[in-house]
Backbone atoms as SQL, in Angstrom:
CREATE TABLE atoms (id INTEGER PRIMARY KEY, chain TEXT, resi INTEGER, resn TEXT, atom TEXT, x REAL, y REAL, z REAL);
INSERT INTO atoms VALUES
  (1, 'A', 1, 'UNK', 'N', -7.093, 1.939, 0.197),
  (2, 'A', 1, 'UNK', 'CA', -6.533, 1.356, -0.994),
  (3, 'A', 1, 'UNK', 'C', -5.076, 1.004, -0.717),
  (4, 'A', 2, 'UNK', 'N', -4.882, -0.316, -1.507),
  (5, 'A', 2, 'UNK', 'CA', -3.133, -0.424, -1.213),
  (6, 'A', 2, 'UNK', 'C', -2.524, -0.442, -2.432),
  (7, 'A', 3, 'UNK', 'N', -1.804, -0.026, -2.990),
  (8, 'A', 3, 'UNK', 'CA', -0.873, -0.269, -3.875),
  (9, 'A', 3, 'UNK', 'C', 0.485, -0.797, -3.935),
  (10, 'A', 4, 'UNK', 'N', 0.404, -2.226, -5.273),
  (11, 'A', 4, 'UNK', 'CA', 1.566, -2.329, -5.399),
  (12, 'A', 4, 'UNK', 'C', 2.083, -2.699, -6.409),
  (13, 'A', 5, 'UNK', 'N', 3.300, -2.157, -6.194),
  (14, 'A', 5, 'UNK', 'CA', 4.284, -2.149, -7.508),
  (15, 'A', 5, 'UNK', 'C', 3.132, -1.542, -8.652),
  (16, 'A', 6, 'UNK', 'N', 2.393, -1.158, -8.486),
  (17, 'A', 6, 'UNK', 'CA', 1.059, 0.131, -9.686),
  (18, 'A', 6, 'UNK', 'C', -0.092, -0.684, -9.501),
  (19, 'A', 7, 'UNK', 'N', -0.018, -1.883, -8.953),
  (20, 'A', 7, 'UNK', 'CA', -1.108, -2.827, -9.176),
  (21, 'A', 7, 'UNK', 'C', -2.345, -2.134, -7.830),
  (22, 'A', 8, 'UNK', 'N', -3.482, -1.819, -8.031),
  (23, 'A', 8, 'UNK', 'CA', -4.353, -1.067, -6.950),
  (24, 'A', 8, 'UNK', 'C', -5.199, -2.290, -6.327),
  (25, 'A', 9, 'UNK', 'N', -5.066, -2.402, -4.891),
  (26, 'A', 9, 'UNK', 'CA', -6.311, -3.116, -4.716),
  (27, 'A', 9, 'UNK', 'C', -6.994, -2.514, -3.435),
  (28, 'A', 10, 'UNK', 'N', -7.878, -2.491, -3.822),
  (29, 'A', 10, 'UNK', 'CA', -9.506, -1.764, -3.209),
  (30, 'A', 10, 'UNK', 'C', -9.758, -2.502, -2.367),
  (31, 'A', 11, 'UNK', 'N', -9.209, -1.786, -0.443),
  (32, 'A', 11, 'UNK', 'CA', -9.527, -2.730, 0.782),
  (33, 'A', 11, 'UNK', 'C', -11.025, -1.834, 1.352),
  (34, 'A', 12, 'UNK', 'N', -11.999, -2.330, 1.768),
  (35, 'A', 12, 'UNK', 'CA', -13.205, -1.852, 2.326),
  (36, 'A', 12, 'UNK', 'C', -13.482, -2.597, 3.111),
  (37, 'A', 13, 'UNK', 'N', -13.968, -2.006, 4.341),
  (38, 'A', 13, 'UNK', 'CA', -14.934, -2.437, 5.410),
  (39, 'A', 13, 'UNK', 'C', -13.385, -3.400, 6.297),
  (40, 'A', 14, 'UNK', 'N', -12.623, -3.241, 6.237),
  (41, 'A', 14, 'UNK', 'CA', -11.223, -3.791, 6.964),
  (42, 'A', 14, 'UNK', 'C', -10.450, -2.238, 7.598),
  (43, 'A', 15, 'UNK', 'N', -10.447, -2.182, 8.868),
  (44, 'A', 15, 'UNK', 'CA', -9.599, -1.673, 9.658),
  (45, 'A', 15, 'UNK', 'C', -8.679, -1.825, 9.862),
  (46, 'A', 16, 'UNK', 'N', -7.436, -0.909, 9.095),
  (47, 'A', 16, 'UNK', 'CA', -6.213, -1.149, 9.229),
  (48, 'A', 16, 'UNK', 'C', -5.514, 0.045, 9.882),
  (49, 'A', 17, 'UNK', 'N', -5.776, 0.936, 10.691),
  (50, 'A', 17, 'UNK', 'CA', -5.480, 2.009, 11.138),
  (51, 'A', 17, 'UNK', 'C', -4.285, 1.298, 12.557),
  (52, 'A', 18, 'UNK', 'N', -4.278, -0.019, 12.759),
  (53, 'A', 18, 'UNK', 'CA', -3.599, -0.074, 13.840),
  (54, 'A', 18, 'UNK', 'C', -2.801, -1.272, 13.217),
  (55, 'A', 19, 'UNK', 'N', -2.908, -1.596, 11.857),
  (56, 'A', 19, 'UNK', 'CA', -1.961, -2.642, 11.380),
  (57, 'A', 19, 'UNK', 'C', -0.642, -2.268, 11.062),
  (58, 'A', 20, 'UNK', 'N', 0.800, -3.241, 11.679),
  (59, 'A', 20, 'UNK', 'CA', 1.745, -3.002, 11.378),
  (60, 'A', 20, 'UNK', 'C', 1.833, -2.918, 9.610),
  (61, 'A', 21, 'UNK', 'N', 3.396, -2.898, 8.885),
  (62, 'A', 21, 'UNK', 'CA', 3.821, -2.826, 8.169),
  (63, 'A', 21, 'UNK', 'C', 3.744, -4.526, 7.576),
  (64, 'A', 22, 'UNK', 'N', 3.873, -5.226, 8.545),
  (65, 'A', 22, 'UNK', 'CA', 4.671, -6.660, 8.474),
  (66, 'A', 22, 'UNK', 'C', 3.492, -7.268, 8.078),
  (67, 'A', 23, 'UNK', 'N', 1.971, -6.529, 8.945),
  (68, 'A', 23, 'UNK', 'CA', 0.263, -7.254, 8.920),
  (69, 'A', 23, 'UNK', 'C', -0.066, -7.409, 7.249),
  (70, 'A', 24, 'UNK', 'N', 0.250, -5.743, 7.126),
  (71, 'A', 24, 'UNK', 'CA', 0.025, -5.469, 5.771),
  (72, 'A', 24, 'UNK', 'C', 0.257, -6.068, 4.717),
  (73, 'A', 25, 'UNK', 'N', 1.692, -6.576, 4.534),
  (74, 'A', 25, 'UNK', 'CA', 2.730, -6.898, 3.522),
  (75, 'A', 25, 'UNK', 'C', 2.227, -8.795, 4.112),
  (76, 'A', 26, 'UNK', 'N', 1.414, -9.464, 5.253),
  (77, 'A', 26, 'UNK', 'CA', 1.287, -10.602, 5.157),
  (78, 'A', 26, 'UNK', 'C', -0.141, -10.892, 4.574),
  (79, 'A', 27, 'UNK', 'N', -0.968, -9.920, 4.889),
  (80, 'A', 27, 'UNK', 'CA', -2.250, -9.972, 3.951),
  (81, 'A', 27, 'UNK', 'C', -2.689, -10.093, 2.674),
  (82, 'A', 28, 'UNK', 'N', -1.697, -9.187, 2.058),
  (83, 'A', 28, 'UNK', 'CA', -0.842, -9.513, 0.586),
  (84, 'A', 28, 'UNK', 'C', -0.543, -10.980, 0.267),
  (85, 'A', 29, 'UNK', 'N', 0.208, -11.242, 0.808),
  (86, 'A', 29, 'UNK', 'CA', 0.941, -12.681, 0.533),
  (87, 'A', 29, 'UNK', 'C', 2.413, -12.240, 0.128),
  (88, 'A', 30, 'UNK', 'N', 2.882, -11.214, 0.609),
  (89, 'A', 30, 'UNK', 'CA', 4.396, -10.290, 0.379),
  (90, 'A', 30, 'UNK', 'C', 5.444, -10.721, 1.519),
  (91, 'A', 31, 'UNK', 'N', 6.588, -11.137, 1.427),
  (92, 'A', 31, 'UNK', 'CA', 7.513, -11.585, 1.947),
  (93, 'A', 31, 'UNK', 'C', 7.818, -10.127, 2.335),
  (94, 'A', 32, 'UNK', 'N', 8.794, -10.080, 3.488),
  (95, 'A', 32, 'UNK', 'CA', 9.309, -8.508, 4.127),
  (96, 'A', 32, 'UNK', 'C', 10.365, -8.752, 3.631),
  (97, 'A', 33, 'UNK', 'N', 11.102, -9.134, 3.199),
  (98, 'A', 33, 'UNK', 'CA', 12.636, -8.988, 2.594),
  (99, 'A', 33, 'UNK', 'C', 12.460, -8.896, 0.672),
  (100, 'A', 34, 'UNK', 'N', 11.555, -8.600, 0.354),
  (101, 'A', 34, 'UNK', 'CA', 10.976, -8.414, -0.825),
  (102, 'A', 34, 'UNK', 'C', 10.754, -6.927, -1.302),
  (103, 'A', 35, 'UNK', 'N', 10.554, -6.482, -0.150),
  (104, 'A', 35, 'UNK', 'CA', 9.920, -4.702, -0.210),
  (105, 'A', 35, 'UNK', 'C', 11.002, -3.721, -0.314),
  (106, 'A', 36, 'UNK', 'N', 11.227, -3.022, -0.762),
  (107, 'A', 36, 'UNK', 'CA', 12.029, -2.000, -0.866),
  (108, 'A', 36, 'UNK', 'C', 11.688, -0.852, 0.164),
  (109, 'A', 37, 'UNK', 'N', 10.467, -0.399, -0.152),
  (110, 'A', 37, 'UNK', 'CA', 9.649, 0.628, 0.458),
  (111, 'A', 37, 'UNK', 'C', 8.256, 0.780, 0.504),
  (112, 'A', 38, 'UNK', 'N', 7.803, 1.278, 1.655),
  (113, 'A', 38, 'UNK', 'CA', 6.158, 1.509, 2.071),
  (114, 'A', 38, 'UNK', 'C', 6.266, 2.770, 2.637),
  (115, 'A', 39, 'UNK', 'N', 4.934, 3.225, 1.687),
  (116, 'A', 39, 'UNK', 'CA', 4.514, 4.997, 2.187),
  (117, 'A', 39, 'UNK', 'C', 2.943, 4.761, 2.503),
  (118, 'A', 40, 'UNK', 'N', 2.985, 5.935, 2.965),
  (119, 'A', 40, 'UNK', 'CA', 1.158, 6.198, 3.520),
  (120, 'A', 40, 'UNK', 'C', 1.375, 7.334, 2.768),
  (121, 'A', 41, 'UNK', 'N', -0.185, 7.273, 2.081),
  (122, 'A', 41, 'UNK', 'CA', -0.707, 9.033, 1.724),
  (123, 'A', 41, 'UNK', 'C', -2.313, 9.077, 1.971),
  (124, 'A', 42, 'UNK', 'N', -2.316, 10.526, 2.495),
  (125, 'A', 42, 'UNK', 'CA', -3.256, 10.583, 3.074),
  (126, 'A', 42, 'UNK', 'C', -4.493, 11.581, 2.167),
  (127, 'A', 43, 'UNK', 'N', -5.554, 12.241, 2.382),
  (128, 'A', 43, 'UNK', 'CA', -6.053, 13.103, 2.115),
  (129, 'A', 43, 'UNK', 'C', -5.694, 13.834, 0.404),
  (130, 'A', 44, 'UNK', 'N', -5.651, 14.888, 0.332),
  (131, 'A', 44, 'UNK', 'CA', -5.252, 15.569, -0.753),
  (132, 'A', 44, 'UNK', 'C', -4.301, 14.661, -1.513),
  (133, 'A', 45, 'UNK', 'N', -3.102, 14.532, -0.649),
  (134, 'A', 45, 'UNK', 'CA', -1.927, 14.280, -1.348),
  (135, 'A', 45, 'UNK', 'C', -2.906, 12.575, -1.845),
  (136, 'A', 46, 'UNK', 'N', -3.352, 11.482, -1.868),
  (137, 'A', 46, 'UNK', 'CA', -3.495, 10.504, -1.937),
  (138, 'A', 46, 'UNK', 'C', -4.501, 10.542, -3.320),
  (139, 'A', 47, 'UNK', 'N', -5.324, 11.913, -3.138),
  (140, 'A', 47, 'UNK', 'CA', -6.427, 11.845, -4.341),
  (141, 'A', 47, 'UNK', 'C', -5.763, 12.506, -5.623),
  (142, 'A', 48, 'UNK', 'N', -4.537, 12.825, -5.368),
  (143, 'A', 48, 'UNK', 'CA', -3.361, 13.450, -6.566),
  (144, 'A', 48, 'UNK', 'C', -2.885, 12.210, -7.144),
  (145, 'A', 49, 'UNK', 'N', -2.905, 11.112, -5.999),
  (146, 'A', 49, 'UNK', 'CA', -1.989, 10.171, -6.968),
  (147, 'A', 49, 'UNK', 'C', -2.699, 9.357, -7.902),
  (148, 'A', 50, 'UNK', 'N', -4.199, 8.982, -7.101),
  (149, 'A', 50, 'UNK', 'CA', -4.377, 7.549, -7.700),
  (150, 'A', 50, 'UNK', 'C', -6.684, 8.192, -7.399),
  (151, 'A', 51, 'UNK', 'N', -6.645, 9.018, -7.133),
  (152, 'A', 51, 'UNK', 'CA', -7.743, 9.661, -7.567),
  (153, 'A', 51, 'UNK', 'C', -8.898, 9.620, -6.573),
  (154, 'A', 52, 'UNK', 'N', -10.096, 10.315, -6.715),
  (155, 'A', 52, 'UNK', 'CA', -11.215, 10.729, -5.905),
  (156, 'A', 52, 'UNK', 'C', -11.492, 9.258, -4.777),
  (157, 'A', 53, 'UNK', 'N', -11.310, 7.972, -4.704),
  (158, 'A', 53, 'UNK', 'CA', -11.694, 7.046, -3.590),
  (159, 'A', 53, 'UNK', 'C', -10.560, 6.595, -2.408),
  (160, 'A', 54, 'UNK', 'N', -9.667, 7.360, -3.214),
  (161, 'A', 54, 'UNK', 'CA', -8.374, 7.311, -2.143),
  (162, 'A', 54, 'UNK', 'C', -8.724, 8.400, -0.922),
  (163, 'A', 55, 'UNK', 'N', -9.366, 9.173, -0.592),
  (164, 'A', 55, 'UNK', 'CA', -9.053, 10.226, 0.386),
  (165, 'A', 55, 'UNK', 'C', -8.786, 9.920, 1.816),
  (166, 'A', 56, 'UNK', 'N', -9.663, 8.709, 1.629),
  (167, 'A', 56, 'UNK', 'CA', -9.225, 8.361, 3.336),
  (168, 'A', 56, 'UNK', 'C', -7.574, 7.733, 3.287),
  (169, 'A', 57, 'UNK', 'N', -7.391, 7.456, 2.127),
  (170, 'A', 57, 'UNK', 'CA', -5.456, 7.140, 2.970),
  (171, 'A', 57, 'UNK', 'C', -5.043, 5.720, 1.979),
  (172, 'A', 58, 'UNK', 'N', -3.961, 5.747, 1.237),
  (173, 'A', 58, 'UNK', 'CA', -3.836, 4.633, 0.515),
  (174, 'A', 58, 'UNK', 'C', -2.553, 4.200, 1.104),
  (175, 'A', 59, 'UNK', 'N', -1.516, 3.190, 0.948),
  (176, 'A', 59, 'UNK', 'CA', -0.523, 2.205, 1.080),
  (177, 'A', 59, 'UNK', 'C', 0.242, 2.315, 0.075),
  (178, 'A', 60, 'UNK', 'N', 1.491, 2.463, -0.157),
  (179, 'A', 60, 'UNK', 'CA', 1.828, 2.031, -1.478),
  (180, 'A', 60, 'UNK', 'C', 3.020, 1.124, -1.111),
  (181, 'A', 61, 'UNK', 'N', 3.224, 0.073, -1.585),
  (182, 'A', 61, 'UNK', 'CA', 4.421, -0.385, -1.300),
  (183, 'A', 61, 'UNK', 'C', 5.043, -1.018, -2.583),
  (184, 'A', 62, 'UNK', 'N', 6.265, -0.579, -2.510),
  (185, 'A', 62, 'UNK', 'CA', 7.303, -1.197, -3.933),
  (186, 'A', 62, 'UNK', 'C', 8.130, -1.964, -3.250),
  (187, 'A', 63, 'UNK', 'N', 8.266, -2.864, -4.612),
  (188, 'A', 63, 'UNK', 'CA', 9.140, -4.564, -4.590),
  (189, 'A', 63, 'UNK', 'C', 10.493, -4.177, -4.776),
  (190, 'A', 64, 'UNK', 'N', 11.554, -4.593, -4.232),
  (191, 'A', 64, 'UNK', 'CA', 12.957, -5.230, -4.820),
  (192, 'A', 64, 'UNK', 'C', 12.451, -4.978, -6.377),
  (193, 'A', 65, 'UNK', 'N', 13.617, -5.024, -7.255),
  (194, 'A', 65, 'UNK', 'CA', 13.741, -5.449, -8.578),
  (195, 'A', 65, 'UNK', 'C', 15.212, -6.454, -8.276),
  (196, 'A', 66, 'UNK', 'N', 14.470, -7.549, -9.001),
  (197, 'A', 66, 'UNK', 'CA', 15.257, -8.696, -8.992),
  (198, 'A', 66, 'UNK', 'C', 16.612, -8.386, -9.689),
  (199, 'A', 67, 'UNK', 'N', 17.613, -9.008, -9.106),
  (200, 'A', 67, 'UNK', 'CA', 19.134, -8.625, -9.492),
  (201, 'A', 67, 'UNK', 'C', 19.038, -8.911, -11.125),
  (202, 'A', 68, 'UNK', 'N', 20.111, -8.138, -11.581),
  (203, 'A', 68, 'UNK', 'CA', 20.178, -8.458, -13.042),
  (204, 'A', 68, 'UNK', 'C', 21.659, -8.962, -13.393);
């Protein structure tokens, strides 16, 4: 699973265990100077956040907030 900015989207049957940061965020359609931050969670910690289909390992990545 990847998450962003809260928005969840459900990746299956795609191997990403050897994808950069940059693969990730272009699969999206996410500019790299856009991102603030990207985490991995794995196991336990992953089915705490976002629940029982996460266990194998979710993505989360948050946006910039546009200047005000």
């Amino acid at each position: 699973m990847i998450v962003v900015n809260d928005k969840r989207y459900q990746v299956e049957g795609v191997d990403l265990s050897n994808a950069s940061e940059t693969d990730i965020l272009k699969i999206l359609g996410l500019n790299v100077g856009e991102i603030e931050s990207v985490e991995v969670r794995k196991g336990k910690e992953a089915e705490q956040l976002q629940g029982k289909n996460t266990g194998s390992g979710m993505i989360i990545i948050t946006s910039k907030k546009p200047a005000q």
